[in-house]
N, C-alpha and C positions, 0 to 999 in steps of 0.2 A: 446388860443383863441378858442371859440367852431365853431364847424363844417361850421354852421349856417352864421357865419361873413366871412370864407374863400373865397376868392375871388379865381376863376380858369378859364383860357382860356385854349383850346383848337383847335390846328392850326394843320390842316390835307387836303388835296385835295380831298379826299375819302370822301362823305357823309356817306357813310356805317360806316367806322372808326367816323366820327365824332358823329353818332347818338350812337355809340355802345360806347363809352367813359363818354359821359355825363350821357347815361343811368345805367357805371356801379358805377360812382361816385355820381349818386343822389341815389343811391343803400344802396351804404353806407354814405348818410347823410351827403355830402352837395350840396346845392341846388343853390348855385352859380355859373353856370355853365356858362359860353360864346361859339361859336366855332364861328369860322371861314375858310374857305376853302382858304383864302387866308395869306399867312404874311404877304403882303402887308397890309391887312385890320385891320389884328391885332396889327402892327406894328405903323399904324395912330393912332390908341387909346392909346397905351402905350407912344408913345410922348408926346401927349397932357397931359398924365396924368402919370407920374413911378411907380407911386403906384396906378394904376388901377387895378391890378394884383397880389396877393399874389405868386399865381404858373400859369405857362406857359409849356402846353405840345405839343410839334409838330415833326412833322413830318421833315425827313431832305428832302428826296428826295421828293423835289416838281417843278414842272416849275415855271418860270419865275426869281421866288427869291424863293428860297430851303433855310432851315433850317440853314443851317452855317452861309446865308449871315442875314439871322433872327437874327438869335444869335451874332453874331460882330455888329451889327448895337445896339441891345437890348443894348451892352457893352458900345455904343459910349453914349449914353444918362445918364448912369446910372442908369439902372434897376438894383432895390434891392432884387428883387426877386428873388426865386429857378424857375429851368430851367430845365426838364426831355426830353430827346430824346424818343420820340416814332418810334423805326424804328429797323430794325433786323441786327444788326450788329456782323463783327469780333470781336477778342478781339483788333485788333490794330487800327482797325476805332473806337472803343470806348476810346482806350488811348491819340490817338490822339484826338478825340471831346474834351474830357475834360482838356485836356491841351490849346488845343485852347483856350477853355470855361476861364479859367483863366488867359490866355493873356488879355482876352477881360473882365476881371472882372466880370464875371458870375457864379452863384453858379448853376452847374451845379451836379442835384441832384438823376439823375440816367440815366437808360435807359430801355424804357419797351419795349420789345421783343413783333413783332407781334408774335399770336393773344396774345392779351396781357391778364392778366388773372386778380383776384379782388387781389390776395395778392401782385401780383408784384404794383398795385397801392396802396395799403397799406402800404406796405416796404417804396415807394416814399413819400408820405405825412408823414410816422411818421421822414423820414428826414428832409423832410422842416421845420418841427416844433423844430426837434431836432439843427437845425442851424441854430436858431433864427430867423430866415427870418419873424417869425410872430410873433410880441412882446409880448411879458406875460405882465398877471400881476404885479400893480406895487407892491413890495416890500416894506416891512414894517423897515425901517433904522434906529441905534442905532442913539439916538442924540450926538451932540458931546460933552457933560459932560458926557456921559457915558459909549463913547469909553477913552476919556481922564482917567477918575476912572478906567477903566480896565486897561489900560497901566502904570498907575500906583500903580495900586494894583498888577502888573505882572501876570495878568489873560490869555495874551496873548499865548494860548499852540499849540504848534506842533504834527500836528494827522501827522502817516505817514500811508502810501498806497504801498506796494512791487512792485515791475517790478520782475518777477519773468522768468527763462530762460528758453524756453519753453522745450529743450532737456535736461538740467543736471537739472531742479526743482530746481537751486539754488536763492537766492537772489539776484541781480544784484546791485540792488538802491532800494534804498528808498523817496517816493517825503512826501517833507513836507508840510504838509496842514493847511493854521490856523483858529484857533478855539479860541472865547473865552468862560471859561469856572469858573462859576462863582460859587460860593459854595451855596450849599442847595439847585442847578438847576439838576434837573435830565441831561437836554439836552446841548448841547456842542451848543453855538451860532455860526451860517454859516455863512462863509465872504461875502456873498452877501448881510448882514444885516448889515455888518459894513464895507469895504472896501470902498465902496462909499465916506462915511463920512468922510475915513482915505484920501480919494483922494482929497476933496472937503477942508480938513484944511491944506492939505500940509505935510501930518504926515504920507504917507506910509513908510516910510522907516525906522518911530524908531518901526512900527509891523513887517518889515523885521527883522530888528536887533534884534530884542527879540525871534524872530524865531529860526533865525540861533543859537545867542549865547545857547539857550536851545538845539538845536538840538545838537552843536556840543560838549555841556558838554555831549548829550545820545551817542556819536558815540564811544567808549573805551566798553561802556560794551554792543554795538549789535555788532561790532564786537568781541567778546568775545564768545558772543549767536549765530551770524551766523558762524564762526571759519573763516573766509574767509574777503580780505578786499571789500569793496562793499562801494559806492558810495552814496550822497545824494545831492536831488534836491531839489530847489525852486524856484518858478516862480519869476520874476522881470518884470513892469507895464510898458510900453512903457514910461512914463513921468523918472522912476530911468533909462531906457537903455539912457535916453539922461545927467544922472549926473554921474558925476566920484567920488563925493565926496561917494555916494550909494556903487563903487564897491571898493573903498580904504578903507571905513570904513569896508566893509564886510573882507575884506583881513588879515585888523588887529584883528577882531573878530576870526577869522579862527589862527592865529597867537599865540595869547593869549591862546586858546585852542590845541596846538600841530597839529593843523591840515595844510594840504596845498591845496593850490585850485586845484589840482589834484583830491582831495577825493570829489569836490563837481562839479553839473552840474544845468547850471544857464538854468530853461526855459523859455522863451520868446512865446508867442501866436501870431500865424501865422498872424492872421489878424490885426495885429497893429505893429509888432516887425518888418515890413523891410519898415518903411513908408518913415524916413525921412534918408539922409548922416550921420548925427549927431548919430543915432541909428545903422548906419553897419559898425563905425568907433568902438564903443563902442561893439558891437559882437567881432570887428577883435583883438581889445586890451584885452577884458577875453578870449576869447579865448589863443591869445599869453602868458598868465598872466597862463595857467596851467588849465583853466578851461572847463569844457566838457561843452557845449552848445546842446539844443534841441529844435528842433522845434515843440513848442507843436499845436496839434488839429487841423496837418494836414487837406486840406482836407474843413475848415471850409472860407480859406481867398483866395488869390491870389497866392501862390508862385507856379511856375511849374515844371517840372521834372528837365526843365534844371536848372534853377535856384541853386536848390538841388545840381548840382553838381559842382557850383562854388563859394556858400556859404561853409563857416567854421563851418557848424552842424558836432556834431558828435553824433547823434541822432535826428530821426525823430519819432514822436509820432501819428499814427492816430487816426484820430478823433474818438470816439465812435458809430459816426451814421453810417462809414462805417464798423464798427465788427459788429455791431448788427445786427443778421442773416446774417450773409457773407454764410453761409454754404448753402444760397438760390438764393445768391442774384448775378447774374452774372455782374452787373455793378461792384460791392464793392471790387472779384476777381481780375478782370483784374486791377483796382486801388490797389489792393495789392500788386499785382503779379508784378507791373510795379515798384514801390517802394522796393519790394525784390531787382529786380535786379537795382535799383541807389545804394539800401545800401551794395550787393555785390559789385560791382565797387567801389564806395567809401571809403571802410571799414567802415561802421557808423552802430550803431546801430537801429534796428528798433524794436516800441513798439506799440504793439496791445491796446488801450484805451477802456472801455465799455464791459471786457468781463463779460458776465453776464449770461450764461446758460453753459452744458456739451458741447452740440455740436458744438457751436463756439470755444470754444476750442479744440475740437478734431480738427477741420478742421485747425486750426492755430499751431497745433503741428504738423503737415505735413509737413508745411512748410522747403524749403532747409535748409534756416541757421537758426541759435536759437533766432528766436524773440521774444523780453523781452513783456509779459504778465501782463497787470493789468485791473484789475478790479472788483467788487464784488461778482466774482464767487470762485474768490480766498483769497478776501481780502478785508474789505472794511476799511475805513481811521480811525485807532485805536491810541489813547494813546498811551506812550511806553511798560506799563505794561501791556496792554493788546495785543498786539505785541508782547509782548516776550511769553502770553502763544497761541497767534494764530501758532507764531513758530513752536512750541516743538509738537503740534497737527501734522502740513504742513508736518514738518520732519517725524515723525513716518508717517503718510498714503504714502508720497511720497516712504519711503525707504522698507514700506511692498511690497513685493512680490507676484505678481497677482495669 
C-alpha cells in the first residue's frame, strides 16, 4: 500500500511529542497523520470504526487512562492494527508490554525510545507492512485446470531453504518450499499463486504429498552431501492440522521411503495453528507420533511467552520482521533475548527467519546457544541440485580459516 493511503494516530499528552511525530512522519511521506492528547479521544474513533487506523502510536504513561489501559481495551474491540509504544523503557517493561500486547491480541510492533529519531520510525513502519497489517495487492492465481495439469504432470517441486547452526555452520534442517515448475519457464511459480486455489478445491494435501514423497526420495543422497543426519520441514495449513487422514497419509509416505517422523518437523503458523481444540489435539498426537513441531513466524500472531512453555514446540521460528536490522533495533533484542531464554529452559530450538545482510548475522552469532539461521544471506530456497552446489561453496568459505 503506498505511503499516501496509510492511516496513522498518534496518542501522546505532550503537544511537543505530538507536533514532533506527525512532523517526522509527513517527513518521510505520509500524510495521514491524526494525534490526539488523549486515549480516551483516540480510543472513541477506533470503536466506532477498527479499521480507522492502519498504525497507532502512544504513549504509555499518561493520566487518567495511560497506554496499557489503551492497549487492552484496543484488544477487547478487535483492533487489526499494529500498535508501537512510544516511551523509554527497560528491557523487562518492553517484555512484558508485548506479552500483554498478545494476551490482549495486539500486534504490537515495536517500541520508539524518546527522543525518538527518523530511522527508529522506519524500522516501525517497514514492520507493519512486513505483518500484513496493510493488505497488498491482490495476486494473480493459477486457475484450477492448471494447478490440476501441474499436479498431474508432477510439476509440483520442493525448493529447500537451510537452518543453518549459528556456532558449528552445520546444516540442521532443511524446510521444504513448494514450487511449480513448468518446462520452458525460466521462473519457478510462488505458492502464493497457487495455494489459494489448492485451498479453495480442497486439494492441499495431494501438493503436500507430492512434496513430501519427492523430498523424502532427495533425503539418502543430502545426507550423503551433509555427512551428518539433519532434518526436514514442511508447513501444514490449519484446515490439514484439523485431518488426521493428512498426518497418516504423510506417515505412510515417510514409511515407503525408509524414513521416520523423527527425521521430519511439521511447521504450523503462529497465527492460525493454536485456533481451535481440534488443532492442539493434532500438535499433541505428531508430536507423540516422533515428530518435531515448530512454531513458525513467531512474533506475527498471538502466542505468548508462556504459552511457549506449555506447548509441545520443539522449535520456535522468528518472524523475519524481527531479524531485520535487530542489530539496531532495541525492541527486536529484548523479543529475542526473551525467547533465548524459553528456548534454554525448554530445550527447543530457536530459528532466526529473514536473515538478510552481514551484520544481522554477526549480531545473532553472539548469541549464548546456537540458533539455527536462515535466510538469504545464506541461502535462498534452491532445487536440490542447486543445493548440493550452494553446499560445497557454504563448506569450503565456512571451513577456510580467517
Amino acid at each position: 500500500m503506498h505511503k499516501n493511503l496509510i492511516r496513522i494516530a498518534i496518542v501522546d499528552d505532550s503537544k511537543t511529542m505530538l507536533l514532533t511525530l506527525k512532523a517526522m512522519l509527513n517527513g518521510l511521506g505520509y500524510p495521514n497523520i491524526e494525534t490526539f492528547s488523549s486515549a480516551r479521544l483516540a480510543f472513541g474513533i477506533v470503536e466506532k470504526d477498527v479499521n480507522a487506523f492502519h498504525c497507532i502510536l502512544t504513549d504509555l504513561n499518561m493520566p487518567e487512562y495511560d497506554g496499557m489501559a489503551f492497549i487492552r481495551q484496543l484488544g477487547e474491540i478487535g483492533y487489526p492494527g499494529g500498535v508501537a509504544i512510544v516511551s523509554e523503557m527497560d528491557e523487562r517493561v518492553i517484555a512484558l508490554a508485548a506479552d500483554l500486547a498478545k494476551i490482549h491480541h495486539i500486534r504490537l510492533i515495536g517500541n520508539l525510545s524518546k527522543p525518538v529519531s527518523i530511522k527508529q520510525i522506519e524500522m516501525v513502519l517497514d514492520r507493519l507492512s512486513t505483518l500484513n497489517v496493510i493488505k497488498q495487492q491482490t495476486l494473480q492465481y493459477l486457475s484450477e485446470q492448471e494447478l490440476i495439469d501441474a499436479i498431474e504432470n508432477q510439476q509440483i517441486e520442493p525448493y529447500y531453504q537451510p537452518k543453518i547452526n549459528s556456532i558449528t555452520n552445520r546444516v540442521e534442517s532443511l524446510e521444504i518450499l513448494a514450487r511449480i515448475v513448468k518446462p520452458g519457464h525460466i521462473d519457478a511459480i510462488l505458492p502464493q499463486h497457487f495455494l489459494p486455489t489448492a485451498v479453495a478445491l480442497g486439494i492441499e494435501n495431494i501438493v503436500t504429498f507430492q512434496l513430501v514423497e519427492k523430498a523424502a526420495r532427495h533425503y539418502s543422497e543430502l545426507k550423503v552431501l551433509f555427512d551428518h543426519d539433519f532434518k526436514l520441514a514442511i508447513n501444514l495449513s490449519p484446515k490439514q492440522m484439523q485431518d488426521y487422514f493428512c498426518a497418516q497419509q504423510m506417515a505412510t509416505i515417510l514409511c515407503v521411503n525408509g524414513l521416520e517422523p523423527n527425521q521430519f518437523i511439521i511447521e504450523v503458523t503462529e497465527e492460525y495453528a493454536l485456533r481451535t481444540p481440534e488443532q492442539l489435539e493434532t500438535l499433541n498426537r505428531l508430536r507423540m507420533s516422533g515428530y518435531g513441531i515448530a512454531l513458525d513466524d513467531f512474533g506475527t500472531g498471538f502466542t505468548n511467552l508462556n504459552q511457549l512453555r506449555t506447548l509441545p514446540f520443539t522449535e520456535i521460528k522468528i518472524d523475519r520482521s524481527f531479524i531485520s536490522s535487530i542489530r539496531d533495533d532495541k525492541f527486536s533484542q529484548v523479543i529475542v533475548k526473551s525467547l533465548i531464554d524459553v528456548a534454554k529452559e525448554q530445550k527447543v530450538e530457536l530459528v532466526a527467519e529473514g536473515v538478510e545482510d552481514v551484520e544481522d548475522l554477526e549480531y545473532l552469532q553472539k548469541s549464548e546457544i546456537g540458533i539455527l539461521l536462515q535466510g538469504f544471506f545464506i541461502c535462498r530456497p534452491k532445487p536440490i541440485k542447486e543445493v548440493i552446489r550452494w553446499y560445497a561453496k557454504w563448506k569450503q568459505m565456512t571451513e577456510t580459516p580467517l
